[in-house]
C-alpha positions, 0 to 999 in steps of 0.5 A: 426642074431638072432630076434630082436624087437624095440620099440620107443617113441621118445626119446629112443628105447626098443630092445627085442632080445627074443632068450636071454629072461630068464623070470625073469619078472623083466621088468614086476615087474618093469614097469607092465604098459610098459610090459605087457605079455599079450598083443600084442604088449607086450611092450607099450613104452608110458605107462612110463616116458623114466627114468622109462623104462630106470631104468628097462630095465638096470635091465633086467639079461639076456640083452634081453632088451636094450636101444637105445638113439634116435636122436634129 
């Protein structure tokens, strides 16, 4: 099983598979203050409403990151 990260504000959870990143940094231009590369951890699921890092990560071309729906 490849690697797999989760990322969850409560309402949704940000997966990242980085073995399918190709670094086209659309998540970056989409939403700077959710991925940041340069920090650790590089995804801050508070740092953008859940339809703004929604609409970006349904951008991402390779499918390294995807979105869970949490349960209420």
């Amino acid at each position: 099983m490849s690697e797999r990260k989760e990322y969850s504000n409560g309402e949704i959870t940000v997966v990242w598979q980085p073995g399918k990143c190709q670094h086209a940094a659309e998540c970056v231009k989409g939403s700077p203050n959710v991925f940041r590369p340069r920090e650790k951890p590089w995804i801050n699921v508070e740092g953008g409403t859940t339809e703004s890092i929604r609409n970006t990560v349904h951008k991402c071309p390779s499918g390294a990151l995807t979105i869970l729906e949490d349960s209420k």
